[in-house]
C-alpha positions as CSV (number, residue, x, y, z in Angstrom):
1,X,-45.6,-68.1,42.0
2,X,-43.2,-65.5,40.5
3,X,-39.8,-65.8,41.4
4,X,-37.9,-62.6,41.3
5,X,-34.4,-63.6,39.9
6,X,-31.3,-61.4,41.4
7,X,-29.5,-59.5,38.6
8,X,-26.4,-61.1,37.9
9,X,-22.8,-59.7,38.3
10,X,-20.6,-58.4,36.3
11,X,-17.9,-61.1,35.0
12,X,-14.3,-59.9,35.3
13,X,-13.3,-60.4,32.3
14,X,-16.0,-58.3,31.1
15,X,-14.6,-55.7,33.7
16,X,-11.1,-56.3,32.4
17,X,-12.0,-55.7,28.8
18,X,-14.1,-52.4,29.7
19,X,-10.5,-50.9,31.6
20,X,-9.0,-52.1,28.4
21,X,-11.2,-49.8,26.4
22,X,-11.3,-46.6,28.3
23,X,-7.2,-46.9,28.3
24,X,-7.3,-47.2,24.5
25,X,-9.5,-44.1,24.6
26,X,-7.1,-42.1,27.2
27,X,-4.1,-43.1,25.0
28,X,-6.0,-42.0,21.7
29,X,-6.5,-38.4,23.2
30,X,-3.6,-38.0,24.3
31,X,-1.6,-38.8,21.1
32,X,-4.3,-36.3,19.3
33,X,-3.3,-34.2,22.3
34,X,0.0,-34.0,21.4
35,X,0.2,-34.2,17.9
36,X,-1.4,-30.6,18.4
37,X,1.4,-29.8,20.8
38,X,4.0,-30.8,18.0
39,X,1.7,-28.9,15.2
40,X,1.9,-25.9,17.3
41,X,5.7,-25.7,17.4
42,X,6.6,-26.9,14.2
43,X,4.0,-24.8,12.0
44,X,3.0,-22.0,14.5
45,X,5.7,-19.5,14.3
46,X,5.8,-20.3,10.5
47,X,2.1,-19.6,10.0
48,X,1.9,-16.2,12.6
49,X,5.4,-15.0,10.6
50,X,3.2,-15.5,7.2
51,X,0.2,-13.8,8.8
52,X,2.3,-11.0,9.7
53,X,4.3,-10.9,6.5
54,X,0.9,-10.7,4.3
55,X,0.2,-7.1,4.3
56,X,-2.9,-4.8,3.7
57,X,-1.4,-2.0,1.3
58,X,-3.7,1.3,0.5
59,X,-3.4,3.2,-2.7
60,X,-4.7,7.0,-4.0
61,X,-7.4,6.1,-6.8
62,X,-6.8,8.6,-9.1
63,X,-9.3,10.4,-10.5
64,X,-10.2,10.7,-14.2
65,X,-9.1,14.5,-15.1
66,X,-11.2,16.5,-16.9
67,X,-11.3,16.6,-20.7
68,X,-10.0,19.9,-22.7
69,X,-12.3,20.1,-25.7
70,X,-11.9,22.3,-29.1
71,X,-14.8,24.6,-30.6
72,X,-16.8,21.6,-31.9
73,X,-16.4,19.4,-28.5
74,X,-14.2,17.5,-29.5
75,X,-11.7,16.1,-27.2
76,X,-7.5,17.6,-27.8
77,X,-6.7,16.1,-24.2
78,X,-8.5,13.5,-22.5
79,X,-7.9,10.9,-19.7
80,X,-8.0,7.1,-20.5
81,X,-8.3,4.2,-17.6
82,X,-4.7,3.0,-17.7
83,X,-2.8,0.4,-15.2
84,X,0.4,0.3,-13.0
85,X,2.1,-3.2,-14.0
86,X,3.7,-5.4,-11.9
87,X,5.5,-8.0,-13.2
88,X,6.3,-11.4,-10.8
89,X,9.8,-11.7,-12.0
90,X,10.9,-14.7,-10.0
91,X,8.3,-16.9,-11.5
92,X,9.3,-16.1,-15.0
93,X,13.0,-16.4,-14.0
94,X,13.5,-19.7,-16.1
95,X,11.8,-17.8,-19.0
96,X,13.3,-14.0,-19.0
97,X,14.2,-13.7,-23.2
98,X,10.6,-14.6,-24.0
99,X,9.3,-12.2,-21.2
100,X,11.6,-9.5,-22.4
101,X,10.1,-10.2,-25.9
102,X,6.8,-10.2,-25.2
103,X,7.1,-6.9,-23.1
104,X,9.3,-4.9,-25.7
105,X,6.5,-5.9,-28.4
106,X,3.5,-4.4,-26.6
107,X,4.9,-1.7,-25.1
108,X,7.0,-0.2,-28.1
109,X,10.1,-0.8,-26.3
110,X,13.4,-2.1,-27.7
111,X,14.7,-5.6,-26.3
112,X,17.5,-4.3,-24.8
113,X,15.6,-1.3,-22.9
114,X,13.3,-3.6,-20.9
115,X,16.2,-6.6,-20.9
116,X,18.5,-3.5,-18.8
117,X,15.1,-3.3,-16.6
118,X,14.2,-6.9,-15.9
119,X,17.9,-7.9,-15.2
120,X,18.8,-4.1,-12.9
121,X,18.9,-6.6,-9.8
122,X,17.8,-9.5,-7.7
123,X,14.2,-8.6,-7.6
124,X,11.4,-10.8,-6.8
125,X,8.7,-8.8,-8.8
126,X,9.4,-5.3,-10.6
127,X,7.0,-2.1,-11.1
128,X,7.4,-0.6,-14.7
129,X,7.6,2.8,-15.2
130,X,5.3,3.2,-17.8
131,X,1.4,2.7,-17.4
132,X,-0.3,0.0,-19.5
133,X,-3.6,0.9,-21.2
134,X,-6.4,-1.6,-21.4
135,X,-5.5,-3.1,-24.9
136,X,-2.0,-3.7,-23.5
137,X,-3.3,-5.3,-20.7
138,X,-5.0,-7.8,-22.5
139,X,-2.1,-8.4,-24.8
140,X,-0.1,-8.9,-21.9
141,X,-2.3,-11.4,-20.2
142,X,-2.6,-13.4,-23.3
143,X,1.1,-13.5,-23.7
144,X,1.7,-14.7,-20.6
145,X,-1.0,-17.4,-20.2
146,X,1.1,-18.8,-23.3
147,X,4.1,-18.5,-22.1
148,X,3.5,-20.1,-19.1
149,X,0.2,-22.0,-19.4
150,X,0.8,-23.9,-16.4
151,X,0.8,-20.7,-14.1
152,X,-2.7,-18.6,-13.0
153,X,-2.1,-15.3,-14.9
154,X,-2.9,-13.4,-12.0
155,X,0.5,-14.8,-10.2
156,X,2.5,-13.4,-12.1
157,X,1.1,-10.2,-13.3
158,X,-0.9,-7.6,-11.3
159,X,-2.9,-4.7,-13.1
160,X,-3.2,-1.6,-10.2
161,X,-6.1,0.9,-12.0
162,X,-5.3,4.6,-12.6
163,X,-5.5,7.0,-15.5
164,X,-3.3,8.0,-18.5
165,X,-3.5,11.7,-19.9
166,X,-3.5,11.2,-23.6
167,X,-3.3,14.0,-26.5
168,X,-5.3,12.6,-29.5
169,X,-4.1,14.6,-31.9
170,X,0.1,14.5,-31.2
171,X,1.8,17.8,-31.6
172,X,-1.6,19.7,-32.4
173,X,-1.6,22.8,-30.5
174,X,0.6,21.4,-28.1
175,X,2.0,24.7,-26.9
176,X,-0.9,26.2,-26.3
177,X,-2.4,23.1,-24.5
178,X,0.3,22.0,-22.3
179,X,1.4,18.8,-20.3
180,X,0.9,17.4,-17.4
181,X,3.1,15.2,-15.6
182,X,3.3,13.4,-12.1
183,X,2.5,16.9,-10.2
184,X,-0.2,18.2,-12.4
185,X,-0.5,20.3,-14.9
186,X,2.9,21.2,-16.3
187,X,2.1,23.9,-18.7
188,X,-0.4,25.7,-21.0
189,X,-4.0,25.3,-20.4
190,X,-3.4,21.8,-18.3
191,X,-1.6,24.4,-16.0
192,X,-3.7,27.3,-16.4
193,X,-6.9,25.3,-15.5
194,X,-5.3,22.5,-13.7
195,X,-7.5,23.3,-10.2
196,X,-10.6,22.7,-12.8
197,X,-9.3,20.1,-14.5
198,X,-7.8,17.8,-11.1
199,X,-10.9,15.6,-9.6
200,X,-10.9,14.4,-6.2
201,X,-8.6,11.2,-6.1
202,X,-10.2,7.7,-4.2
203,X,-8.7,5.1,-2.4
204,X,-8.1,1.4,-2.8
205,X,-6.5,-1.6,-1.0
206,X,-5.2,-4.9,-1.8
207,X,-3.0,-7.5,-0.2
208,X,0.5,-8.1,-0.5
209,X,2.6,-11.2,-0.5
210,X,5.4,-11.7,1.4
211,X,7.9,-10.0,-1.3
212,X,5.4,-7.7,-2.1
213,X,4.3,-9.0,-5.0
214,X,0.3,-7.6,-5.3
215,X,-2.5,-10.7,-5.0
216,X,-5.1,-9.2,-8.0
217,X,-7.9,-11.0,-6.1
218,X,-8.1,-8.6,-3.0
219,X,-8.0,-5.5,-4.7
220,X,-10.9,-3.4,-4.0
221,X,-12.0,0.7,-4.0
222,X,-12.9,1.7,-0.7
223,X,-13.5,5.5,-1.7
224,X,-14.8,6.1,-5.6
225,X,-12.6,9.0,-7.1
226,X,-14.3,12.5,-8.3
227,X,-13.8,13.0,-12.4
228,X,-12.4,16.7,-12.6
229,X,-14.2,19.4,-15.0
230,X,-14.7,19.8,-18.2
231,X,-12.8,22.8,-20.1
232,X,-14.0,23.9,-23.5
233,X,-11.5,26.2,-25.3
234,X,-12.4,28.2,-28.4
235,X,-9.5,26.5,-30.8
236,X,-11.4,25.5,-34.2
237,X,-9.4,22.2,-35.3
238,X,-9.2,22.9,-39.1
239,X,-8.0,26.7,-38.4
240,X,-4.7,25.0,-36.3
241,X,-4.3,22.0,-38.3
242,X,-3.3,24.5,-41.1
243,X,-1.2,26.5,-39.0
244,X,0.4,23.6,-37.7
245,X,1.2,22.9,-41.2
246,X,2.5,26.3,-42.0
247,X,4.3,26.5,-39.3
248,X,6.4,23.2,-39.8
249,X,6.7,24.6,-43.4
250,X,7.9,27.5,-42.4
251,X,10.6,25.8,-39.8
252,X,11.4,23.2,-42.6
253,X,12.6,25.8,-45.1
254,X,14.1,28.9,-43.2
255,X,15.1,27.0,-39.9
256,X,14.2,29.7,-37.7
257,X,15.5,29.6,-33.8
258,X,11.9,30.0,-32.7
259,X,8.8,31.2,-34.7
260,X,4.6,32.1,-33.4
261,X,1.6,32.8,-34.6
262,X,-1.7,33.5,-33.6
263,X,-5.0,33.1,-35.6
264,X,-8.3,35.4,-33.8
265,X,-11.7,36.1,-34.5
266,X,-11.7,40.0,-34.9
267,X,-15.5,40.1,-33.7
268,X,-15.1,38.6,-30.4
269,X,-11.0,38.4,-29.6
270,X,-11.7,34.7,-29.4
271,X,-8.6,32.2,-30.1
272,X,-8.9,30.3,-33.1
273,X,-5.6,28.9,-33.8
274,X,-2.2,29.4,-32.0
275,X,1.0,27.5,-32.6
276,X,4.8,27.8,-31.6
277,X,7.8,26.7,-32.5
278,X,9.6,24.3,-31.4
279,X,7.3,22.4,-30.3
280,X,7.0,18.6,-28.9
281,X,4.5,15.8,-28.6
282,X,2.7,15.7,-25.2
283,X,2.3,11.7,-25.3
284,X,5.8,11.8,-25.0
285,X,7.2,14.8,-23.3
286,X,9.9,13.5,-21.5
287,X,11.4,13.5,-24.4
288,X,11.3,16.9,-25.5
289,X,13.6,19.7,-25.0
290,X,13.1,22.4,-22.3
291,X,12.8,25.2,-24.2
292,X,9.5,23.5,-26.8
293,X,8.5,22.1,-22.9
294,X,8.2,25.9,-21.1
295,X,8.0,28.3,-23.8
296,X,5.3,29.3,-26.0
297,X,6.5,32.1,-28.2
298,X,3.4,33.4,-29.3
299,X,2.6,34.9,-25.2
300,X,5.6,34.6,-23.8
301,X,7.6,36.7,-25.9
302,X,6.8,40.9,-26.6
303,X,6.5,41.8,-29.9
304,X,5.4,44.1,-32.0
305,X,2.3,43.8,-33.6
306,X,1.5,44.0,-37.7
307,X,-1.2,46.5,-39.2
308,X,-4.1,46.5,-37.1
């Protein structure tokens, strides 16, 4: 005969020890509980003030302008990828002579120019005026990693793309070909065909720390740029490489105030050559006077002309 056996009970010190459990548990949560509470308030403000203080910044892309070109097709004025540098000042406080050295060599600046620059005020991180090209980028970010082999180059250095007008051949034709500067063509054919020669600028966007310093990670094109046209001029590059020369012979040994001429094909009226004095260097035309910058004697002056 089976005998069914009633289940037995529950001791209660079992029960005691289960109560004991689920109170460990309750007190468990609750110190996570709060430990969130006191995360919240110590670190919350901090964190949604950073949030807010990292900003999303958006840029023109500048397009690549379009190349002036001499009889043969080769380039007299031609755009080059170049970089706005920004330079994390803060983090090379400690180290300022060597960063002043370093920048002065690569950029063709004297010590004392970019030391005036570095130390103008309490800044965090500084924009330099003049753009970098790719080969001074890389000279830069070398120089750096050395200085400061301890720091991720991209802390304390940030490259923004854009373009550099550059004039190949210095003071070649410079009157006739023109300048441009932060508005456009300035002058001569850069002016005269600057609505050719102007693309359709792009846009970019990168993030920005707290004192503005750029992050190089983020940045990114959201719209491609437009290159701008192509201009082909007639100018023959012997032809007004030996005017050039005549010319500055000519200044050299009578000194006159100003001084043209013009070299033309008789079949076709075409422009071979044309040069003016004074003149300048369109790389660097901030430095030249007003007069070489705006006037090119051989059309802006009326003359009278020799035996035709």
């Amino acid at each position: 005969m089976i005998q069914r056996r009633q289940p037995r009970r529950k001791s209660s010190r079992h029960r005691r020890r289960l109560l004991g459990l689920q109170a460990l548990a309750l007190v468990a949560l609750g110190s996570v509980g709060w430990r969130l509470i006191d995360l919240r308030m110590a670190y919350g403000q901090r964190l949604a003030k950073a949030a807010v203080q990292a900003d999303t910044v958006t840029g023109v892309l500048t397009a690549p302008r379009g190349k002036l070109l001499d009889s043969s097709g080769q380039p007299i004025a031609m755009d080059v990828p170049a970089y706005v540098m920004d330079v994390n000042i803060q983090a090379l406080r400690a180290k300022l002579p060597q960063l002043v050295s370093l920048l002065a060599n690569v950029l063709g600046e004297s010590d004392q120019t970019v030391s005036n620059f570095v130390t103008s005020g309490n800044y965090s991180w500084l924009q330099f005026r003049s753009l970098v090209v790719e080969q001074q980028k890389e000279q830069i970010t070398a120089g750096l990693q050395k200085l400061d082999p301890n720091q991720v180059v991209g802390n304390l250095v940030s490259f923004t793309p854009t373009e550099k007008r550059v004039y190949p051949d210095g003071v070649f034709a410079s009157n006739l070909i023109g300048y441009v500067n932060s508005s456009g063509g300035a002058a001569g054919l850069e002016q005269q065909y600057n609505s050719d020669l102007t693309g359709t600028s792009g846009k970019y966007q990168y993030t920005v720390q707290a004192d503005g310093f750029p992050v190089q990670t983020t940045y990114k094109v959201t719209q491609p740029e437009k290159p701008g046209d192509t201009v082909k001029t007639t100018i023959n590059q012997a032809i007004q490489a030996f005017v050039d020369e005549s010319m500055d012979a000519l200044v050299n040994k009578f000194h006159p105030s100003h001084a043209a001429a013009i070299v033309m094909d008789p079949q076709t009226g075409a422009i071979l050559a044309m040069a003016s004095r004074p003149t300048f260097d369109p790389n660097h035309w901030e430095t030249a006077s007003s007069e070489a910058l705006n006037t090119n004697w051989a059309v802006n002056s009326v003359f009278e002309p020799g035996s035709t």
